[in-house]
ChimeraX commands (.cxc) that place a marker at each C-alpha (Angstrom):
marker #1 position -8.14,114.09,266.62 radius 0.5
marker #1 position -8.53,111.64,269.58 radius 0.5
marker #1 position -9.49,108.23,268.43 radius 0.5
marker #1 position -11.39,107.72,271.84 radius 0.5
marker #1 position -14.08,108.99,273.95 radius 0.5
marker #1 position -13.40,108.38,277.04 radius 0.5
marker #1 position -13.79,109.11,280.87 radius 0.5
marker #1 position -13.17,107.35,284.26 radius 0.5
marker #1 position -15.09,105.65,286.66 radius 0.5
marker #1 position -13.99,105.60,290.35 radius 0.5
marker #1 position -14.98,104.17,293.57 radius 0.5
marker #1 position -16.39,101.56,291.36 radius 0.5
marker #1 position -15.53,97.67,290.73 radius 0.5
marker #1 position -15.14,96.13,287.16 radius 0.5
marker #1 position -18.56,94.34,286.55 radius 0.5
marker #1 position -20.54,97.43,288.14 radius 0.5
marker #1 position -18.85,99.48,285.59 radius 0.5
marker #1 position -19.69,97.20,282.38 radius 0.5
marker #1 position -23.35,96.84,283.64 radius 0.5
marker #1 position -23.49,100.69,283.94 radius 0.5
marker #1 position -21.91,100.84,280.61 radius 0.5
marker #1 position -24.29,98.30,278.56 radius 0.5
marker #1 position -27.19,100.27,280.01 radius 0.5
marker #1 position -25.72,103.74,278.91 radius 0.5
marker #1 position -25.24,102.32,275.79 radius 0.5
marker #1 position -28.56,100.74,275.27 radius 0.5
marker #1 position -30.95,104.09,276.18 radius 0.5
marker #1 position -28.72,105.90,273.65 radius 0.5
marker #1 position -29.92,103.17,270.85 radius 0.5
marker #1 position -26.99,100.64,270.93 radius 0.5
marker #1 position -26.77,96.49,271.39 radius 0.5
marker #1 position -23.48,94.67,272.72 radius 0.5
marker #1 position -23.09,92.57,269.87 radius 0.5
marker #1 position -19.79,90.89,271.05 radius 0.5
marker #1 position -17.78,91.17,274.05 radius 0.5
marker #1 position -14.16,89.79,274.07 radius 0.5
marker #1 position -12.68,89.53,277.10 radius 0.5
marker #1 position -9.12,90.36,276.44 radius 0.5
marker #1 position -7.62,89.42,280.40 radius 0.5
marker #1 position -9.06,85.80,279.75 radius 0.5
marker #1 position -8.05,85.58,275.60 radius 0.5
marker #1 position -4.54,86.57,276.63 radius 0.5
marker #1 position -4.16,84.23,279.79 radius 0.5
marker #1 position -5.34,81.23,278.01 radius 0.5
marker #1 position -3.51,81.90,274.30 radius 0.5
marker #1 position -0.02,83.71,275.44 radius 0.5
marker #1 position 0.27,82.78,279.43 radius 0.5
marker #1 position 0.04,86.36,279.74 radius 0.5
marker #1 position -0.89,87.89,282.71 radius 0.5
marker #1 position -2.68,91.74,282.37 radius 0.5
marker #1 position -5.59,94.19,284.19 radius 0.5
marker #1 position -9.44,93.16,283.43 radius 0.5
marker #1 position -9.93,94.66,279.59 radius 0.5
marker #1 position -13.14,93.89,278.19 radius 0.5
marker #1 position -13.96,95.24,274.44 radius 0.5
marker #1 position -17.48,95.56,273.86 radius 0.5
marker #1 position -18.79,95.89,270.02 radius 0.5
marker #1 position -21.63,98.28,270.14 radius 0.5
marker #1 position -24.09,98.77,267.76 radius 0.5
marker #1 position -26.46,101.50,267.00 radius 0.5
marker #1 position -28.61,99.81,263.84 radius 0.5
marker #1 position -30.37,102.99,262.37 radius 0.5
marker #1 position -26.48,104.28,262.58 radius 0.5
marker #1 position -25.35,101.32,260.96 radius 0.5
marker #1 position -28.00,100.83,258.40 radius 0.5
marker #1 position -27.20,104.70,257.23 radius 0.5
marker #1 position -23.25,104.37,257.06 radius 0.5
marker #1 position -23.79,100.77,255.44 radius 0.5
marker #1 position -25.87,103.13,252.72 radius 0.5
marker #1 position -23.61,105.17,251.95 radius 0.5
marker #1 position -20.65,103.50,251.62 radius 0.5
marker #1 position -20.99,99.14,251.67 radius 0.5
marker #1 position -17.16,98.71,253.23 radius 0.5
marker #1 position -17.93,101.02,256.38 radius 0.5
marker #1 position -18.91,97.56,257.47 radius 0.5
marker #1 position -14.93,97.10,258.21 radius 0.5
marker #1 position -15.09,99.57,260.92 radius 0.5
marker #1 position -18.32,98.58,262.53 radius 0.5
marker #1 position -19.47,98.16,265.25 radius 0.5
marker #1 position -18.36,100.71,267.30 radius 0.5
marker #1 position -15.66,99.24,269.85 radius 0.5
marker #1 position -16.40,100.31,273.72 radius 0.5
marker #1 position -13.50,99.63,275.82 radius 0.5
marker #1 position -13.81,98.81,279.83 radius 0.5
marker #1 position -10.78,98.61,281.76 radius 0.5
marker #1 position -9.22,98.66,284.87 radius 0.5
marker #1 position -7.13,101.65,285.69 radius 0.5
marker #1 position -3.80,99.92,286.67 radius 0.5
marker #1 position -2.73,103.27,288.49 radius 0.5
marker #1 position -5.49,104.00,290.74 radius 0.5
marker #1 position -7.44,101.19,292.84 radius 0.5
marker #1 position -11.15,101.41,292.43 radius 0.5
marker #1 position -10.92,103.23,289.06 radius 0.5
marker #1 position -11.86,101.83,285.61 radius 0.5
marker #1 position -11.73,103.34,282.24 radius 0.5
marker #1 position -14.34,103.67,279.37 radius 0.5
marker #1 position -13.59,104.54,276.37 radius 0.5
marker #1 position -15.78,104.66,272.94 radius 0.5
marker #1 position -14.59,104.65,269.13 radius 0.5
marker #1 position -14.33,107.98,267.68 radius 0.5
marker #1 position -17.04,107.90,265.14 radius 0.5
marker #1 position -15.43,110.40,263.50 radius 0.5
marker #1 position -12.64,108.27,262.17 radius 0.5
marker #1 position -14.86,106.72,259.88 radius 0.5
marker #1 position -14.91,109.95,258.55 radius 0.5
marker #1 position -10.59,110.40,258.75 radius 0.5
marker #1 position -9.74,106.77,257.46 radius 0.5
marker #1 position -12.75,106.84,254.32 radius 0.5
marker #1 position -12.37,110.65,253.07 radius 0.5
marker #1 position -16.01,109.70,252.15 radius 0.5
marker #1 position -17.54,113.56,253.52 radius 0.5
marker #1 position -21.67,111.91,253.22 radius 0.5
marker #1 position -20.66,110.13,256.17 radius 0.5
marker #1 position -20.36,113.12,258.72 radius 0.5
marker #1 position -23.55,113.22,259.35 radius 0.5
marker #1 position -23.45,109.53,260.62 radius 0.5
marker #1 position -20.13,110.24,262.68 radius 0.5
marker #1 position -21.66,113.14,263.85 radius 0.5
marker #1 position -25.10,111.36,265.29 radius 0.5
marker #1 position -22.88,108.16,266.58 radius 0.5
marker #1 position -20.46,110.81,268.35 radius 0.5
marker #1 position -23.65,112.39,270.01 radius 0.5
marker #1 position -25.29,109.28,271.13 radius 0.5
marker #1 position -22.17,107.69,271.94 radius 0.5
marker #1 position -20.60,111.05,274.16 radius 0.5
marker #1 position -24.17,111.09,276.16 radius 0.5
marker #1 position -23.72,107.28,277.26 radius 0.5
marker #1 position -20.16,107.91,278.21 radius 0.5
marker #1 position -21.35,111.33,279.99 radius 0.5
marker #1 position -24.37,109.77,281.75 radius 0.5
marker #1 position -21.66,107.40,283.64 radius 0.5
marker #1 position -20.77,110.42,285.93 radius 0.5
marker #1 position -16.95,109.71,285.64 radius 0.5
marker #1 position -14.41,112.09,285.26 radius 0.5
marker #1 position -11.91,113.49,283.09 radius 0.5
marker #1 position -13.85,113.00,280.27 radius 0.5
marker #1 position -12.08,113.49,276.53 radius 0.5
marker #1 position -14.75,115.24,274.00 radius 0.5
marker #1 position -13.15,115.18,270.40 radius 0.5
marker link #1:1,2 radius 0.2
marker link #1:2,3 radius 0.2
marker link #1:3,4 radius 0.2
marker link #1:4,5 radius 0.2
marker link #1:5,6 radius 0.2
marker link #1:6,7 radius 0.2
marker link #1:7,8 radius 0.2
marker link #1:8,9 radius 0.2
marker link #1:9,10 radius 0.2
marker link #1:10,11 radius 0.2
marker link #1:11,12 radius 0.2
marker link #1:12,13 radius 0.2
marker link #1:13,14 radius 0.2
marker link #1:14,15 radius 0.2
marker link #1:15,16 radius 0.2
marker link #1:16,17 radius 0.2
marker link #1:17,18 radius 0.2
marker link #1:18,19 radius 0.2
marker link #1:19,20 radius 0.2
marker link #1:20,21 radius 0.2
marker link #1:21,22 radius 0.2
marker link #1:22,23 radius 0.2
marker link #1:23,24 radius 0.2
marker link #1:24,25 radius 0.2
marker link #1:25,26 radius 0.2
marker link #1:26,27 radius 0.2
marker link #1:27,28 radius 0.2
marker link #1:28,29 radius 0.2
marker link #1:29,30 radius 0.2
marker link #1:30,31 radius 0.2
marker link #1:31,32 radius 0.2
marker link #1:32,33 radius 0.2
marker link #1:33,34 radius 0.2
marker link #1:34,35 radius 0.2
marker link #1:35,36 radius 0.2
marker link #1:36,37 radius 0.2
marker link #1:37,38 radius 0.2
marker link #1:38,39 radius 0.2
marker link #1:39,40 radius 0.2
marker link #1:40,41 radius 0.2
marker link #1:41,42 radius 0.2
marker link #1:42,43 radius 0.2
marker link #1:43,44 radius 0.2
marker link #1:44,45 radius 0.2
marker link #1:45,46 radius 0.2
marker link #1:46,47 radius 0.2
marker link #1:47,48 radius 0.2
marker link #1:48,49 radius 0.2
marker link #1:49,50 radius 0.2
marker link #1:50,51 radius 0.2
marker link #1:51,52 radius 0.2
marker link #1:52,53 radius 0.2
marker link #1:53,54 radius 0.2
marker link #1:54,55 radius 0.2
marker link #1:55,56 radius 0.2
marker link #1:56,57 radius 0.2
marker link #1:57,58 radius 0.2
marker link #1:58,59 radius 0.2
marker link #1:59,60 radius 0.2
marker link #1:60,61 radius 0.2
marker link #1:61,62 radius 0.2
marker link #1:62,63 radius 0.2
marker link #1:63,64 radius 0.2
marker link #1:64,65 radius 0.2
marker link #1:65,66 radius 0.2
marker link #1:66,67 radius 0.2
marker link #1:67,68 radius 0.2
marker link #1:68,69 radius 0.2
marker link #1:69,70 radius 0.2
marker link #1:70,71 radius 0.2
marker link #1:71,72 radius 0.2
marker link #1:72,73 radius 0.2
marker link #1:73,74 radius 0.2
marker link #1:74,75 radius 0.2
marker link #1:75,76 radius 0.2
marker link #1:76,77 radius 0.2
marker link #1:77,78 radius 0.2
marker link #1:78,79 radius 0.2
marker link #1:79,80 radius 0.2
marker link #1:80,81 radius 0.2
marker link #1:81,82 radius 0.2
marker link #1:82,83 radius 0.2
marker link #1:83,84 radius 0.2
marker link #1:84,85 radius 0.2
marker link #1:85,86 radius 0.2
marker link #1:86,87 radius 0.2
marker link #1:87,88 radius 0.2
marker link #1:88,89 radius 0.2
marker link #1:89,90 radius 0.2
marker link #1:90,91 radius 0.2
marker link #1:91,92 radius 0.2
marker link #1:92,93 radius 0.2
marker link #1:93,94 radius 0.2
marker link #1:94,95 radius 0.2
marker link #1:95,96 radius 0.2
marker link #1:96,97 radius 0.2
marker link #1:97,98 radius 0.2
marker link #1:98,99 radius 0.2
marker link #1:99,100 radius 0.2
marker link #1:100,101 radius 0.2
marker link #1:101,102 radius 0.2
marker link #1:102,103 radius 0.2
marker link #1:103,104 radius 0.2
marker link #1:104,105 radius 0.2
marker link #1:105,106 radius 0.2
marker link #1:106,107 radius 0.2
marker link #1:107,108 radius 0.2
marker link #1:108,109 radius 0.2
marker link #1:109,110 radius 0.2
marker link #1:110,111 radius 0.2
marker link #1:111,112 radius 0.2
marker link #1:112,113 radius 0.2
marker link #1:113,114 radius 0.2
marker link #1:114,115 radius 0.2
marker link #1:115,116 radius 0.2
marker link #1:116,117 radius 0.2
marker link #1:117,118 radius 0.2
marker link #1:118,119 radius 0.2
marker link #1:119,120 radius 0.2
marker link #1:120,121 radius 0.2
marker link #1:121,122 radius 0.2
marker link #1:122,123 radius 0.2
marker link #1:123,124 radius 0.2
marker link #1:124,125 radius 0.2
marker link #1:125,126 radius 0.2
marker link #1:126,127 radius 0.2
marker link #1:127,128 radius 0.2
marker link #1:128,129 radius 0.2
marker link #1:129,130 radius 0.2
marker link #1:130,131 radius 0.2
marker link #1:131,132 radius 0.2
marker link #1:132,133 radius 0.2
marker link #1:133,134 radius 0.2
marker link #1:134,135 radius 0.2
marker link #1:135,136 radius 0.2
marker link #1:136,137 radius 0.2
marker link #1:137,138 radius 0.2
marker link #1:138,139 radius 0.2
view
């Protein structure tokens, strides 16, 4: 199973690609309910030095509300983690990648939450598919 969905984004710069990717996200149903901006976090904790990485934590709240009702610790793997990035090996090119929903599914063995993974992996493919990029990883 891949644990991402994921495709790439070229002839693009960084910020274009996050605002394309909050508004994908948002006609499919889902808030940015944090944003962590891992280049900055790393430079200011470690002195470390790396390509612009932004982790988005999305949110779908019908989703959320269902998995929540079926099982009350699903709450450990929500939200759903988006991940923008710059492609370090080709100029112009960033990366998105989405959670696998279905790994809620994997890591719980609870089976009444396929039906959420399955919705969340829907809604959460389309966003990364309406982005036009390429290469794009369906699970």
């Amino acid at each position: 199973m891949n644990i991402a969905l994921s495709t790439t984004l070229t002839d693009t710069d960084f910020d274009t690609a996050v605002d394309a990717v909050k508004a994908s996200l948002a006609d499919q149903g889902f808030g940015v309910l944090t944003e962590i901006d891992m280049q900055a976090t790393l430079k200011a904790k470690l002195g470390e030095d790396m390509e612009q990485y932004l982790i988005l934590g999305a949110c779908n709240p019908t989703l959320a509300h269902r998995a929540v009702g079926v099982m009350r610790q699903i709450g450990l793997l929500l939200p759903c983690n988006v991940v923008v990035r710059a492609d370090t090996s080709a100029s112009g090119s960033v990366i998105v990648e989405a959670m696998n929903p279905d790994i809620m599914v994997q890591a719980t063995g609870e089976p009444a939450l396929s039906d959420v993974a399955a919705e969340a992996t829907t809604k959460l493919q389309a966003a990364i598919d309406a982005l036009g990029g390429q290469d794009a990883a369906h699970s």
